[in-house]
C-alpha positions in Angstrom: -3.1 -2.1 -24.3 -6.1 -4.0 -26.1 -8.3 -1.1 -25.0 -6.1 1.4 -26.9 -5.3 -0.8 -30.1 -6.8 0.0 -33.7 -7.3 -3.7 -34.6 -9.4 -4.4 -31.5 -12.7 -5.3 -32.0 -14.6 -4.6 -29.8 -17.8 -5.8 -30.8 -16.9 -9.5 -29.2 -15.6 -8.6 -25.8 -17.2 -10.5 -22.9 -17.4 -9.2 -19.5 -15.0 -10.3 -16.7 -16.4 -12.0 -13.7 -15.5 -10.5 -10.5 -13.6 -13.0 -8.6 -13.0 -12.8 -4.2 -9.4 -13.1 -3.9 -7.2 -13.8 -0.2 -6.2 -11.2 1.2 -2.6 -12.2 0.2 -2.6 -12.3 -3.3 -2.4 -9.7 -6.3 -4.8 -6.5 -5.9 -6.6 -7.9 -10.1 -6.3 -10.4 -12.1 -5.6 -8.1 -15.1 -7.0 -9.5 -18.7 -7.4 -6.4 -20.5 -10.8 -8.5 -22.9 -12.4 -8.4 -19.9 -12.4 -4.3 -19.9 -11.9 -3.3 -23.3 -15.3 -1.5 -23.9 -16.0 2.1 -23.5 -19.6 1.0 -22.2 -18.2 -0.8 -18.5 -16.4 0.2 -15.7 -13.0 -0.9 -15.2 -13.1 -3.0 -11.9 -10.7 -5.2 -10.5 -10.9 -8.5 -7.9 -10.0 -6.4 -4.7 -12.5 -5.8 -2.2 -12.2 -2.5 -0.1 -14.5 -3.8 2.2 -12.8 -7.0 2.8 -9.6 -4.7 3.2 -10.9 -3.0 6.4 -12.7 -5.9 7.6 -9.9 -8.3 7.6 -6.8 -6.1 8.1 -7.8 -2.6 9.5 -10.3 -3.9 12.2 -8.6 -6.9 13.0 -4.9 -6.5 12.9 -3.7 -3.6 15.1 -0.4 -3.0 13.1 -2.0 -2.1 10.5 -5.1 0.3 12.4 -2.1 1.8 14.2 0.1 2.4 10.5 -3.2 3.9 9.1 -4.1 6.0 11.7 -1.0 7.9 12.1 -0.3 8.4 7.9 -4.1 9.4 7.8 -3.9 11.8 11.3 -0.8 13.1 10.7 -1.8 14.8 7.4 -5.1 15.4 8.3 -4.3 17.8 10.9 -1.4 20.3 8.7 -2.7 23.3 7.4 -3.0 23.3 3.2 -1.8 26.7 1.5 -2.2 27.9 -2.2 0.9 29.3 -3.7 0.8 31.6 -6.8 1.1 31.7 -10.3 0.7 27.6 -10.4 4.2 27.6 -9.4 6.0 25.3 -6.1 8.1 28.7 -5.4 5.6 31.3 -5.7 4.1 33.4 -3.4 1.9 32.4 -0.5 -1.6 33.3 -0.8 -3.9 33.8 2.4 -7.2 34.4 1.6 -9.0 31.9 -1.3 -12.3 30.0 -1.6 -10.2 26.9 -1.8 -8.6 27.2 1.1 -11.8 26.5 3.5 -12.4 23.7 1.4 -9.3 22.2 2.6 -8.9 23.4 5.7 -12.1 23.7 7.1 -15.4 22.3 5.7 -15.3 20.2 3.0 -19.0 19.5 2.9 -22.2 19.5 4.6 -21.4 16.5 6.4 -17.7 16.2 6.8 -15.2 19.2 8.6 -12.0 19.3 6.0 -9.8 17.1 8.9 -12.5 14.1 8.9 -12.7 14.7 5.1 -9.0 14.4 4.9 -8.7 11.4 7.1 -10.6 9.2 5.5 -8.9 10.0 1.8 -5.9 9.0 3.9 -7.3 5.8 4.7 -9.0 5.2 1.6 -6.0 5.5 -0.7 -4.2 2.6 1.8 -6.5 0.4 1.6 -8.2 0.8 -2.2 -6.9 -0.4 -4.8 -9.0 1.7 -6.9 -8.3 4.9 -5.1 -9.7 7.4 -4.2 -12.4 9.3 -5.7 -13.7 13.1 -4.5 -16.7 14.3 -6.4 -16.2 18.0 -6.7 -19.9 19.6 -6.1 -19.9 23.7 -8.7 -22.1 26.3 -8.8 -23.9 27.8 -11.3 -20.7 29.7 -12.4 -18.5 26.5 -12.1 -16.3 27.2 -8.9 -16.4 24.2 -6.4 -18.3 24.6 -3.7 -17.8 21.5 -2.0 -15.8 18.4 -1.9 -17.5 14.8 -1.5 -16.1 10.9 -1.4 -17.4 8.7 -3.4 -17.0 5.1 -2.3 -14.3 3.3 -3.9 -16.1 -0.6 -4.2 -18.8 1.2 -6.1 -17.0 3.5 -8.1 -15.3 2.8 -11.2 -13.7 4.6 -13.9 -14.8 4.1 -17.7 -11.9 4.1 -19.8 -11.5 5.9 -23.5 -9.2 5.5 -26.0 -8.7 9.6 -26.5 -9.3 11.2 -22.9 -8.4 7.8 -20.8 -11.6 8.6 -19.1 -14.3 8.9 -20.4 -17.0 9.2 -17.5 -16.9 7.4 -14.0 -19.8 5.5 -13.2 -21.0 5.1 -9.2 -23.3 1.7 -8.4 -26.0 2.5 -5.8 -27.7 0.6 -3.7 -31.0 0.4 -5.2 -29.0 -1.0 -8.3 -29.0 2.1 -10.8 -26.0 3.9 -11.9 -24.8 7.4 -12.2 -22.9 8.6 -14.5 -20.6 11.4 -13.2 -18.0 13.7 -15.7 -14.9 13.1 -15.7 -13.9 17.0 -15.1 -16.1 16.7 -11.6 -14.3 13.3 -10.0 -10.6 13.8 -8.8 -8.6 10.4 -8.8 -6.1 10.1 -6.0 -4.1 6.7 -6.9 -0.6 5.6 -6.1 1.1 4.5 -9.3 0.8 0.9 -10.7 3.7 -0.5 -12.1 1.8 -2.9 -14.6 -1.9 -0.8 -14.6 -2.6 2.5 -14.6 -6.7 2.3 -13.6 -5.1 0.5 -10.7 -3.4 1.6 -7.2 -0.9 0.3 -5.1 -1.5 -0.7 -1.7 0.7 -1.5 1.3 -1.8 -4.9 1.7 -0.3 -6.1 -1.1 3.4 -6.7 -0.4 1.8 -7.2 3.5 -0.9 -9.4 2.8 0.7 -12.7 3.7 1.9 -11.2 7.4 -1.4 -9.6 7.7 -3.1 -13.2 7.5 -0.9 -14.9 9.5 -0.5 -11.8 12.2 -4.6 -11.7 12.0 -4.3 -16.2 12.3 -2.0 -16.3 15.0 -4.1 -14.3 17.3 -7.2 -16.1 16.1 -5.0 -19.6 17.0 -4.1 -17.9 20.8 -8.0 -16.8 21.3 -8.9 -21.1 20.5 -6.0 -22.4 22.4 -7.3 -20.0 26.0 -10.9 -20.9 25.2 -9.8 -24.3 24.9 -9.1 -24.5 28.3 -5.3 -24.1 27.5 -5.0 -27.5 26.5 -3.9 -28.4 23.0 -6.4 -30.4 21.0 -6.1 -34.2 20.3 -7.7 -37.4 20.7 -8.8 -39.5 23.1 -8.4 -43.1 22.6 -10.3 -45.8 24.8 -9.3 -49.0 24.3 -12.2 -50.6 25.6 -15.6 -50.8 23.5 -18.1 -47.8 25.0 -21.4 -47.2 23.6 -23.0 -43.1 22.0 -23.7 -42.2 25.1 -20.4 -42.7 26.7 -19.0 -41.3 23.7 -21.0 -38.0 24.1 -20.5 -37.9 27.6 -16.6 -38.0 27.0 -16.8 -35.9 24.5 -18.6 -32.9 26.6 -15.9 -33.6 29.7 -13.4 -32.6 27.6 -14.8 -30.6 25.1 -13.0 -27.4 27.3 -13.6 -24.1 27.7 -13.4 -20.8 29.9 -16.3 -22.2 32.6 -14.3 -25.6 33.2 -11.1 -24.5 33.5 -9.5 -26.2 36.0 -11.9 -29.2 36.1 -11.0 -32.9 36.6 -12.6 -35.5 34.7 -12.4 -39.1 35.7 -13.0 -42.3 33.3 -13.3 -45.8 33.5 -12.0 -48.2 31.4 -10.9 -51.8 31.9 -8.0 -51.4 29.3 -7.4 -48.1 30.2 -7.3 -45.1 27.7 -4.8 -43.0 25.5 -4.2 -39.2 24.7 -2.7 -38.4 21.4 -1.8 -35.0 21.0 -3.1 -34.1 17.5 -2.1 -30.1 17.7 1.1 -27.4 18.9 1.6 -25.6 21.8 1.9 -21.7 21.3 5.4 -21.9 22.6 6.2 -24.9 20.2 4.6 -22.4 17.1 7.5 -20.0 18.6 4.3 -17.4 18.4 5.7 -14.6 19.9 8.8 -14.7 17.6 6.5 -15.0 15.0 4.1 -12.0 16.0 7.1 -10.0 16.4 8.0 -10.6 12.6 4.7 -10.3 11.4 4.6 -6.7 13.0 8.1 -5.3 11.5 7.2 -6.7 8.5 3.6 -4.6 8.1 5.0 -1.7 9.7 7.7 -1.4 6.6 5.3 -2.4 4.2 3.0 0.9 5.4 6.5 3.2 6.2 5.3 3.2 10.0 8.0 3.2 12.4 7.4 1.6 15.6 8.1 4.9 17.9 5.9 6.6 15.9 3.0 4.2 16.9 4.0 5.0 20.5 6.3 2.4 21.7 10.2 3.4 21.6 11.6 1.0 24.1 14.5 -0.3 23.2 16.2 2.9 21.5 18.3 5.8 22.2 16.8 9.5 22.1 18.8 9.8 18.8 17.5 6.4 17.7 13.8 7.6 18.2 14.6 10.8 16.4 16.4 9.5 13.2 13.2 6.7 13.1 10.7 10.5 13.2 12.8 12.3 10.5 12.7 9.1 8.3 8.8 8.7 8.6 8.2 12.7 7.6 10.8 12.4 4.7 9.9 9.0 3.2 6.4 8.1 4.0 4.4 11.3 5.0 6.3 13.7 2.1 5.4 11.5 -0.8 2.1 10.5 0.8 1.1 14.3 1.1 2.4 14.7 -2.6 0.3 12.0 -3.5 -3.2 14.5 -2.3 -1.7 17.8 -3.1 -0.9 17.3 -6.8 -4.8 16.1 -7.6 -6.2 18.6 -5.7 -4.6 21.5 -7.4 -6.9 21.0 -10.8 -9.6 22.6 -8.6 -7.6 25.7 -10.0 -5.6 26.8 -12.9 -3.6 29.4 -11.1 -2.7 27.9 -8.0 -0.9 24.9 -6.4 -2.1 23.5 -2.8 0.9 22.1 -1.0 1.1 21.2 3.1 2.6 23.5 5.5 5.4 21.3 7.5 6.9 24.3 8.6 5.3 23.5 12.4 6.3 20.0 12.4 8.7 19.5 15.3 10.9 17.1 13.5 11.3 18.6 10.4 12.1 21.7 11.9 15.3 19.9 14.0 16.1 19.0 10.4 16.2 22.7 9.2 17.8 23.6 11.8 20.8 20.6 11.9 21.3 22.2 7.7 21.4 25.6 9.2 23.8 24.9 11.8 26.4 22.7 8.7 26.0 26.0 6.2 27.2 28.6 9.1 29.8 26.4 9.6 30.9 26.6 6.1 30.2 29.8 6.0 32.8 30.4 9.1 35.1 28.4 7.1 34.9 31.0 4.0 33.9 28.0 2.0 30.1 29.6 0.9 29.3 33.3 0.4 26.8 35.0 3.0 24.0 34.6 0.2 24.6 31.3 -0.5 24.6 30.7 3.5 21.0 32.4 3.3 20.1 30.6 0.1 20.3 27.2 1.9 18.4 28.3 5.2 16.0 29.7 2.9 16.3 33.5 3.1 16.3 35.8 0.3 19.6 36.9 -1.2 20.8 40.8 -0.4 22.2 42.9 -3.4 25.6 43.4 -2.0 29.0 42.7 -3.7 30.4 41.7 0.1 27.1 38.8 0.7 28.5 37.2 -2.8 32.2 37.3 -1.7 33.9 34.5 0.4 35.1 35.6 3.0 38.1 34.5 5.7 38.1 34.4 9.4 39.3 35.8 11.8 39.2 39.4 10.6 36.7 38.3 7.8 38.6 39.5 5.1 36.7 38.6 1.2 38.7 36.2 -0.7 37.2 35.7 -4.2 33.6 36.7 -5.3 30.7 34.3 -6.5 29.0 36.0 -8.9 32.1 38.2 -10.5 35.3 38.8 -10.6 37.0 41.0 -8.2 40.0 43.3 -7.3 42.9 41.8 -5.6 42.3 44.4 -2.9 39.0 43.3 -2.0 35.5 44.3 -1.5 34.8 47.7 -1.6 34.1 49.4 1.7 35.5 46.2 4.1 37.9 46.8 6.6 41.4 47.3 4.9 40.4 47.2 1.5 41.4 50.1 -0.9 39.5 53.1 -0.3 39.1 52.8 3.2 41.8 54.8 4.8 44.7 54.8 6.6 44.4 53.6 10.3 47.1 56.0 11.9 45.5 56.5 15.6 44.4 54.6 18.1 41.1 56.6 17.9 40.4 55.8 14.2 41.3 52.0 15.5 38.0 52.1 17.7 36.2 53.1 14.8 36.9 50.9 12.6 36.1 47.6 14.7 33.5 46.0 12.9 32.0 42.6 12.7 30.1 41.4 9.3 26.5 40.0 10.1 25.5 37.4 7.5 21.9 38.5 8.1 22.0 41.9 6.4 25.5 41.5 4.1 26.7 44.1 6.2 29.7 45.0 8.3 28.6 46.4 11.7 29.8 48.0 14.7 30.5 45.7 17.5 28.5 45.3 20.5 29.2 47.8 23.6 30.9 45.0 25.6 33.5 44.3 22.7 34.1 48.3 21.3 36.8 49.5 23.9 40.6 49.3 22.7 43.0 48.8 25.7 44.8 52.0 26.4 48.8 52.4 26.3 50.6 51.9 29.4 51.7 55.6 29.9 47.6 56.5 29.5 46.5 54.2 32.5 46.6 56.2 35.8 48.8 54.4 38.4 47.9 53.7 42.3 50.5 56.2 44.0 50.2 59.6 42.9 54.4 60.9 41.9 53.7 63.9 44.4 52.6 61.5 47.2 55.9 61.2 49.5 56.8 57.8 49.8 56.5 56.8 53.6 56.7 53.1 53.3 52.8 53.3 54.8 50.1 52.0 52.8 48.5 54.2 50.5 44.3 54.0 50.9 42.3 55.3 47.6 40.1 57.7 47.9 41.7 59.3 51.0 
């Protein structure tokens, strides 16, 4: 980059002019002369303001996309896990934590604080920038936006940033650290002071989605009639003309109206525009929608509307919108925030979410069944549910259904007799009896590693035939008369 070159001078570097750019095209015209200097903010052409006038508050995809990205993470619970590690242990109690999950500042609770960096980072091409307010001892006390159109990082040669400098309104500018700004962005593939928005690839359907309803609102006003011209073919004078022109100028009040003219050649209509139905508008609103709803990750029955689909269909579109849009959005805001500390790492809690717990559950349900099929050991089995391992020879052995017997071991080599202590391995006895059979009817419970006794209902052995007491007693005298119990 020119800014990070040797030979650079940068004594003759002239200052870019911001340019207004539709909402369709590229986010900057990139010419690194233009932000070379250590001195001046690195800007770009792209206008957040324009990005929520003309696609937020106009087009409802695109509210609707926002909204549920920005409400959806807003409203998980943030935890701290220790030793700056993704594995380590859960901690519950930490300054940090109400920062996150309950007041962020003065102003702002933590889920209108996290809402709005939701937003922000769809619709900025800056990002997003969160002041981080210290006290005297330098622990943050509070977390603060900063607006993205007037915020703009400095760039360095050495530290990439050198300071980030914040236009006011009464035209000064502060200059704020860099260690005190956090900069959420989504990765540019040709700039990184840039970040990637979803208005970008869906600029184009976002003007013609916003155009198109803009078209329908003229055409009803209009009176529903298609513009044109009308053509007398006799000479009138101005004030005929006006008078014509204000009978059919059309609108809401003279709907229905019927205007009369004379003419002793008579008169002509030429219909100079299209018809929504010849524009094919609803097929065209209906491609404009899929096509903003992928560019944001949004499914449409997440939006509220699943006509149209199966239970299953619905389902699959809410475990694809958790695992591809909201994961990597939420990694996006967890990874910046956790330089507020050098010990810890934030990440979301998705343990509640309804969807993702189906998902756990679906895994759970394909493990056992390998499990069953004494294809995975009883720790692996609680290894991919998420459980701790036990320290048991038997929970790293594979084992074989029906009477469970172990197979091979996992983690080392073992007899050719089996575990240790299992039913029929060496060293656990003769069975002779039928006593000592009821004893040793177990079943092995993957949740401790152990073999246990079986339930009440399953623990009796049938007794031999010459052990079960039969109907007629052998001293009863056999009369040929039915024989009552009990008398």
């Amino acid at each position: 980059m020119a800014w990070n070159s040797k030979a650079y001078n940068l004594t003759n570097v002239q200052p870019l002019q911001e340019k207004k750019v539709p909402l369709g095209a590229p986010a900057a015209v990139v010419n690194r002369t233009g932000y070379g200097t250590v001195d001046r903010g690195y800007r770009d052409g792209w206008d957040s303001e324009r990005a929520y006038s003309e696609a937020m508050s106009k087009v409802t995809w695109v509210y609707r996309a926002i909204d549920a990205i920005a409400s959806n993470q807003a409203k998980l619970p943030m935890i701290l896990r220790s030793d700056n590690r993704r594995d380590g242990a859960i901690v519950t109690e930490h300054p940090l934590l109400s920062l996150v999950n309950n007041q962020s500042n003065m102003g702002e609770d933590a889920y209108n604080f996290r809402y709005r960096l939701s937003t922000q980072l769809a619709l900025s091409t800056r990002g997003v920038f969160i002041e981080v307010i210290r006290d005297g001892s330098g622990s943050p006390l509070a977390l603060q936006l900063l607006p993205p159109q007037s915020t703009a990082p400095v760039p360095d040669p050495k530290k990439f940033v050198k300071y980030f400098e914040v236009k006011l309104t009464d035209h000064k500018t502060v200059k704020l650290p860099a260690e005190d700004v956090i900069w959420i962005r989504r990765a540019h593939p040709l700039d990184p002071y840039l970040s990637m928005t979803p208005l970008e690839p869906a600029g184009i359907a976002i003007e013609i989605e916003m155009l198109a309803k803009m078209y329908n609102r003229s055409f009803l006003q209009n009176d529903g009639r298609p513009g044109g011209l009308l053509v007398v073919r006799s000479e009138i004078s101005d004030e005929d003309k006006m008078e014509l022109q204000s009978r059919f100028r059309g609108n809401i009040a003279r709907a229905g109206a019927v205007g009369v003219i004379s003419s002793d050649d008579g008169a002509d209509f030429v219909d100079t525009a299209t018809s929504p139905r010849d524009a094919n508008y609803q097929a065209m609103r209906e491609i404009t929608k899929e096509e903003i709803l992928a560019a944001f990750g949004v499914p449409e029955s997440i939006i509220g509307n699943s006509s149209g689909r199966t239970f299953a269909n619905a389902a699959e579109e809410g475990k694809v919108f958790w695992r591809e849009t909201m994961q990597p959005h939420m990694e996006l805001i967890a990874r910046p925030l956790s330089m507020l500390s050098h010990d810890h790492v934030f990440e979301f809690d998705t343990r509640t979410v309804p969807v993702l717990v189906l998902a756990k559950q679906e895994t759970a349900m394909f493990a056992m069944q390998e499990y069953q099929a004494g294809l995975i050991s009883v720790n692996e089995y609680r290894e991919n549910v998420g459980l701790k391992k036990v320290e048991s020879d038997l929970a790293d052995s594979l084992l074989s259904n029906p009477n469970l017997t172990p197979l091979a071991n996992t983690e080392k080599p073992m007899d050719q007799g089996g575990a240790p202590g299992a039913p029929g391995a060496p060293g656990a006895g003769p069975i002779n009896d039928q006593s000592s059979i009821q004893q040793q009817v177990t079943e092995f419970n993957p949740a401790t590693g152990q073999f246990e006794p079986l339930s009440q209902g399953t623990q009796s052995v049938e007794l031999a035939a010459a052990a079960v007491p039969g109907e007629v007693d052998e001293s009863t005298e056999l009369t040929g008369e039915s024989v009552v119990p009990g008398s």
